[in-house]
N, C-alpha and C positions, 0 to 999 in steps of 0.2 A: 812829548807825549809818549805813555808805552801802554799797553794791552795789559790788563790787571786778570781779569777775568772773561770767560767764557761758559756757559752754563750749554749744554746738551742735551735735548729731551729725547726719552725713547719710553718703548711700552717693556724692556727687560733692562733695569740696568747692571743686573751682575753681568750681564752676556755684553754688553759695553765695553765696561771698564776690564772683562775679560779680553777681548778682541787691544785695545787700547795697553793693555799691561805687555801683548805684545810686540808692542813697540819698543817696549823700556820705561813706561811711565809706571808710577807704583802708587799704590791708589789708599786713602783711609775712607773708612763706611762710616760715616758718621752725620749727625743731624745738629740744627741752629735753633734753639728755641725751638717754633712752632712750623719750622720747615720739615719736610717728610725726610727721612733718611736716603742718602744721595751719597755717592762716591767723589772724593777727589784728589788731587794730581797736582803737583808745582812744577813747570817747567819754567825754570829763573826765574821771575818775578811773576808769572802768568799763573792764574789757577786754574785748571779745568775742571769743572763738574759737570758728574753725569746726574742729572735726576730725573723721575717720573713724569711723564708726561700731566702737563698742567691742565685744571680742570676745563671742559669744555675741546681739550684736545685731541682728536682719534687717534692719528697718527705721527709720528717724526716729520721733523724737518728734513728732505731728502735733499732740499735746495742748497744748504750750507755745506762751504767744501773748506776742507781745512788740508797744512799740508806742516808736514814735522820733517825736520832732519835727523836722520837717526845714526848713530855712529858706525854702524857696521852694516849699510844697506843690502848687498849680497847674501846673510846669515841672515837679516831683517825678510827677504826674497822669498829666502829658503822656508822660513819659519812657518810664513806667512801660507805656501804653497803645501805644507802638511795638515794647514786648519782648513784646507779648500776655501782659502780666499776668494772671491772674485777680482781679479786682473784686468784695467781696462786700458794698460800699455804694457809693449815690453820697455823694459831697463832702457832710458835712450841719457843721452848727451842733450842738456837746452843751453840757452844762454843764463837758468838760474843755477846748473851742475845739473848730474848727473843725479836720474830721477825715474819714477814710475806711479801709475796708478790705480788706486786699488778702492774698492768699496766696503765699508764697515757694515757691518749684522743691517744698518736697518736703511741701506742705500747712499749714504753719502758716501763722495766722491775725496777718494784721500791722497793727497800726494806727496811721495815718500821720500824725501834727497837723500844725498850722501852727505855727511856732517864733516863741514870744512875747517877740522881742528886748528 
């Protein structure tokens, strides 16, 4: 089995996939038929989309925590602390590598490793 897709709601999604582009993901703005214009993302086989919060929705899923490996965590750090991320670890050592955590524009919980080429 592998993780095809992953869909994201929020009430801003350029401010998303802004936040997210940060990472290193790079995003197309594009719509399916009769689905609302949504942003998305391929990490190997995985897609991520960001779209609109669906009808009857007020707010984000703040419950959902995702966590990416990114190649350059330290310049990822850095990047990250000029957008005035919020921070909810320093840089530590786990048993999954070397990692941090951080929250996106609408409160989910992100955890960022170091990408073990």
């Amino acid at each position: 089995m592998e993780l095809r897709l992953l869909v994201v709601r929020t009430t801003d999604i350029a401010r998303l996939a802004d936040f997210y582009s940060l990472l290193g993901l790079t995003f197309d703005y594009h719509k399916h038929d009769k689905s609302p214009y949504h942003y998305s993302a391929s990490i190997g086989k995985t897609i991520l989309e960001i779209y609109p919060l669906a009808k009857g929705q007020t707010e984000a899923d703040k419950d959902l925590r995702l966590g990416f490996a990114v190649n350059d965590l330290a310049a990822t750090i850095q990047l990250l602390k000029t957008k005035q991320t919020e921070f909810l670890s320093e840089p530590m050592h786990t048993d999954y590598g070397f990692m941090t955590i951080v929250k996106d524009p609408d409160g989910r919980k992100i955890e960022l490793y170091e990408n073990q080429l």
